[in-house]
C-alpha positions in Angstrom: 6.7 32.9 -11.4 4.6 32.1 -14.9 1.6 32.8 -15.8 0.0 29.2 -15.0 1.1 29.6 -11.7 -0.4 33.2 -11.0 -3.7 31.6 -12.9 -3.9 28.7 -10.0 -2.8 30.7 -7.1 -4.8 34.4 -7.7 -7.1 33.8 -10.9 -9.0 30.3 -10.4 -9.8 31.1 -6.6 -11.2 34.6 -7.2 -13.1 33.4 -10.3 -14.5 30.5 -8.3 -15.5 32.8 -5.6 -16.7 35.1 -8.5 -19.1 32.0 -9.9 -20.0 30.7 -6.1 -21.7 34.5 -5.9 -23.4 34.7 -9.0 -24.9 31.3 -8.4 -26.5 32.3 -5.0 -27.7 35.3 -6.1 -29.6 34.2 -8.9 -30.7 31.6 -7.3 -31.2 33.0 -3.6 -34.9 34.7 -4.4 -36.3 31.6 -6.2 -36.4 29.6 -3.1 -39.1 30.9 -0.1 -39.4 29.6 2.6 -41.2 30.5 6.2 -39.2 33.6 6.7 -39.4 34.7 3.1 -37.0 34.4 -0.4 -33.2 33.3 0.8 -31.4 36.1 1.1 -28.4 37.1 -1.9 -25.1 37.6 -0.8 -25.8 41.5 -1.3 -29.2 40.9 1.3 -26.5 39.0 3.6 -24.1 42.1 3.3 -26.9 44.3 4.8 -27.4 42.1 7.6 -23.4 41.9 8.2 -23.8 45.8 8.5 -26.3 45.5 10.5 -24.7 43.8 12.9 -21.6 45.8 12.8 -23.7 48.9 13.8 -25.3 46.9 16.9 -22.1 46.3 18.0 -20.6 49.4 17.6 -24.1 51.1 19.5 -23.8 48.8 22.1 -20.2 49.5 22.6 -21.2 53.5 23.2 -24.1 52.3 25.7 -21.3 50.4 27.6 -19.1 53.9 27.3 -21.9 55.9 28.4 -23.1 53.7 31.1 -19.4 53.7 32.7 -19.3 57.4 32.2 -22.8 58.2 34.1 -21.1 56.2 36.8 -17.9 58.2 37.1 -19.7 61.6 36.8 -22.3 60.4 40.0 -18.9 59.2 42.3 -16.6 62.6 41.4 -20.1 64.6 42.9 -20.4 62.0 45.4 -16.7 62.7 46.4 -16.7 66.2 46.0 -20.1 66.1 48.7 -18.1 64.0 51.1 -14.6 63.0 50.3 -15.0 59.8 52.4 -17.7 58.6 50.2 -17.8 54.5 49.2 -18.2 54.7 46.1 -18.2 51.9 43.2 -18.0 50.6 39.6 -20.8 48.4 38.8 -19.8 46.4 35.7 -22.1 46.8 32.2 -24.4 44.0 31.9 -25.5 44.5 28.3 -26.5 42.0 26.1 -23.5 40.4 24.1 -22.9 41.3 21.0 -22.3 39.1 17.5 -18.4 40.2 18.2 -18.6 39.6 21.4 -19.8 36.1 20.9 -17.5 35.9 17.9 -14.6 36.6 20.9 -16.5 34.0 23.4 -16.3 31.1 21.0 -12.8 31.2 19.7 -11.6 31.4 23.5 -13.8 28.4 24.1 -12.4 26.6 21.3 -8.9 27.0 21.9 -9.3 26.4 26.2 -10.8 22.9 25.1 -7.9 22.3 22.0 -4.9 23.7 24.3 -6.3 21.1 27.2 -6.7 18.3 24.6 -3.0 19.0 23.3 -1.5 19.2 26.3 -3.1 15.3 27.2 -3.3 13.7 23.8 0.5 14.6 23.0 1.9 13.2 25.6 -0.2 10.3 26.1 0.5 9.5 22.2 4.1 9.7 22.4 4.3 7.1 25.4 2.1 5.1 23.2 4.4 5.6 20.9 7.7 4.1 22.2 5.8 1.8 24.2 3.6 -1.2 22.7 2.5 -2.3 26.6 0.7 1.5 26.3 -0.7 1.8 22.9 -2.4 -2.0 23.5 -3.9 -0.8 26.9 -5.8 2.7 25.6 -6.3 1.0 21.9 -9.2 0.2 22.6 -10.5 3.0 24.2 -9.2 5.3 21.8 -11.5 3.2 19.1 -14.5 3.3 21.5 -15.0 7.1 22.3 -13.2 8.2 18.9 -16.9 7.8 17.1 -18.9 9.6 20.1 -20.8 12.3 19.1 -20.6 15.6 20.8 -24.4 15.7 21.3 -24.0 12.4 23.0 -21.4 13.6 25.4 -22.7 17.1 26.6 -25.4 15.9 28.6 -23.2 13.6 30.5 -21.0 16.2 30.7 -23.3 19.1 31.6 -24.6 16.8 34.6 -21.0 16.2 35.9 -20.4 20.0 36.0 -23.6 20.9 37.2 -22.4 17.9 40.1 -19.0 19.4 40.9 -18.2 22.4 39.2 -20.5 24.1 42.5 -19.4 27.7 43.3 -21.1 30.7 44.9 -18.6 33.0 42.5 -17.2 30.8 39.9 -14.1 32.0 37.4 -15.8 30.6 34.8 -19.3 30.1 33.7 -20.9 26.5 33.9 -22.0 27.0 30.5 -18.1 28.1 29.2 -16.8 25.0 31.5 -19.3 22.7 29.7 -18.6 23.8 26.2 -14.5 23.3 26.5 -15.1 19.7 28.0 -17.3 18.8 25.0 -14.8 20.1 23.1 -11.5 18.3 24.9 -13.8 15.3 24.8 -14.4 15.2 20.9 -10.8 16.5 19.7 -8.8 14.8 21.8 -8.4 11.5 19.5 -7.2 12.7 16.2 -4.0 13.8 18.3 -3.2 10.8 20.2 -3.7 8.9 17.0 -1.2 10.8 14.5 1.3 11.7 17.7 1.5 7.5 18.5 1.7 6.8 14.5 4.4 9.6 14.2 6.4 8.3 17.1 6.5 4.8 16.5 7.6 5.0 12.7 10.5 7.1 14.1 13.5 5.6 11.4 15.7 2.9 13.0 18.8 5.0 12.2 17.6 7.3 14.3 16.8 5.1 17.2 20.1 3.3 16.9 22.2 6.5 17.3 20.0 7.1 20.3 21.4 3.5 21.7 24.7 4.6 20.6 25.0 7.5 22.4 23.4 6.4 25.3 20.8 9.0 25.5 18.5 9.5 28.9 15.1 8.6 27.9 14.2 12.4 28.0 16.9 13.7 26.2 15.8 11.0 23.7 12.4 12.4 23.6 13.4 16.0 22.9 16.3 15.5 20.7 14.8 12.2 18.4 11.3 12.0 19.1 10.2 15.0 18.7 11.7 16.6 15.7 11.3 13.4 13.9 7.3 13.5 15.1 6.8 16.7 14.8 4.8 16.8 11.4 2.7 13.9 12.3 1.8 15.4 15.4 0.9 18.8 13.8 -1.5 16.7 11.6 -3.1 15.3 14.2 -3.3 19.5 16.0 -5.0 20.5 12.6 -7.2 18.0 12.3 -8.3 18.0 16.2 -8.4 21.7 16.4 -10.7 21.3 12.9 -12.7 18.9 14.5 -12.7 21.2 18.0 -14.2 24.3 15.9 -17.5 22.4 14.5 -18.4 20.9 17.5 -18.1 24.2 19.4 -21.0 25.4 17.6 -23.4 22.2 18.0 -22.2 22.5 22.1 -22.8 26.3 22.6 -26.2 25.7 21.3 -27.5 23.2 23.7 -25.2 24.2 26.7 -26.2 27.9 26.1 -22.6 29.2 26.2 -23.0 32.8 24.5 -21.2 32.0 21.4 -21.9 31.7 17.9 -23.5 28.8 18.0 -26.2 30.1 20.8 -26.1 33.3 18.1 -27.5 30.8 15.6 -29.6 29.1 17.5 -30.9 33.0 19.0 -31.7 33.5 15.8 -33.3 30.1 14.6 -35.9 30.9 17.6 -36.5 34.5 16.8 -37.7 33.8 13.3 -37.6 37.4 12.0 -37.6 38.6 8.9 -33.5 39.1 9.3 -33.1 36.1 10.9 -31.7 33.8 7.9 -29.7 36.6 6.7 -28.0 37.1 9.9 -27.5 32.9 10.2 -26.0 33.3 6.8 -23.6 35.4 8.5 -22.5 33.7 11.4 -22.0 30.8 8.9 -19.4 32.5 6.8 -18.0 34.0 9.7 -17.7 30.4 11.7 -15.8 29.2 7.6 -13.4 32.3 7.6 -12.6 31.4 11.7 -12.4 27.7 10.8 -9.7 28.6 8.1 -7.6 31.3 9.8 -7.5 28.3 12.5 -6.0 26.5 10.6 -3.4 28.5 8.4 -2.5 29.7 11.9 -2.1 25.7 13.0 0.5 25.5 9.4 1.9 28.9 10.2 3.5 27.0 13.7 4.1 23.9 11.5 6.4 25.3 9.4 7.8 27.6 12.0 9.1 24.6 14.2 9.3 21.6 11.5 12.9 21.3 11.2 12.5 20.2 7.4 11.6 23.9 6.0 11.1 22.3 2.3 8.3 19.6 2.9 5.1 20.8 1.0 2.6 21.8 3.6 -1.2 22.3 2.3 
């Protein structure tokens, strides 16, 4: 390993980062606005502290609450053995962990659901031009729909028939992950069909050859020959999955971060930027372990272990 290398890899990112800090906190208390001077990354710190100490308050409350409760049924049962007693569940507000939690399950119901439709539709596409001229066109139609453009519709369909006295899920979670499936569906079905039908000729030939079933062909040409354009279209949908969970939890209401941000927008405290600031770095650092974790999988089941993956 030289030195050049060890510059790009360790020393241009952390001087970058370095600069990128020095920048915003210079410049940070020069702008004012409604709520007062931009906070500085150190400002933004406090704030991140802040939060960590709600969260770890509200975690003893929930302790303490559970504890009350199981103190008041061992005298209830030591009164009258027979006793019904109960566990009422904690009700606290959520915290900015908590909604930190929420979202990335959101985000990853909607992106598993899309995956397991989009790569399957895309590979029939694939091997079959009859398919891929069929949902072409509707593939190109919804592909530039916005997700604030399909949440109401898709808000009113659940509201319609998503009708439950005690529903698994919240119509607010259920709302979210559709948006989501909705709006990262596309990139999937677009790189899986491109992947599978620029599988090499070679290949396909030594399929005919052998006389393959046309499942066996799928697992043993299809797929390992697809496999890197269809992770391309996973990163890019679950990218695209992880913005618009944000705009969707903020008008659905699902307590994520984006109804954190929005939470905050309204409150219009004094902390409030500082603690937007937060959630936004936090939604970067999420969006970007998404997505080494998405090139993690790439490389663990792309059967070509040399190909540069970025």
């Amino acid at each position: 390993m030289n030195t050049k290398h060890i510059f790009q890899t360790y020393a241009a990112p952390f001087i970058g980062i370095l600069l990128f800090l020095a920048i915003w906190q210079i410049g940070a208390p020069k702008i004012v606005t409604s709520l007062g001077a931009v906070p500085g990354p150190v400002q933004v710190f406090d704030q991140f502290e802040g939060l960590v100490a709600e969260h770890q308050a509200a975690r003893q409350k929930e302790a303490d609450f559970y504890q009350r409760q199981e103190e008041r049924n061992t005298e209830a049962l030591k009164e009258d053995p027979k006793a019904d007693v109960t566990i009422r569940p904690y009700t606290g507000k959520a915290t900015f962990f908590d909604q930190i939690w929420t979202s990335i399950f959101t985000v990853m119901t909607g992106f598993v659901l899309a995956g397991l439709i989009a790569i399957p539709l895309g590979i029939v596409a694939g091997l079959s031009q009859t398919v891929y001229s069929a949902i072409n066109p509707l593939i190109q139609l919804f592909k530039p729909v916005s997700p604030l453009a399909w949440l109401p519709i898709v808000t009113i369909i659940v509201s319609a028939v998503y009708v439950s006295d005690d529903p698994m899920f919240a119509k607010s979670f259920v709302t979210s992950a559709l948006t989501v499936l909705l709006c990262c569906l596309w990139p999937t079905i677009i790189n899986t069909t491109v992947g599978v039908a620029n599988i090499s000729k070679d290949l396909q030939n030594v399929s005919k050859v052998l006389r393959l079933s046309w499942w066996t062909h799928v697992r043993k040409i299809v797929l390992p020959s697809a496999i890197p354009m269809i992770f391309t279209g996973l990163r890019l949908s679950l990218g695209i999955a992880w913005m618009v969970l944000i705009a969707a939890e903020m008008l659905a209401q699902n307590p994520g971060l984006g109804k954190f941000v929005w939470d905050e927008f309204q409150n219009g405290s004094s902390n409030s930027l500082g603690r937007i600031i937060v959630a936004v770095i936090v939604i970067g650092l999420i969006g970007f372990a998404l997505d080494r974790g998405m090139l993690l999988l790439q490389r663990h089941f792309s059967w070509d272990k040399s190909a540069a993956l970025r």
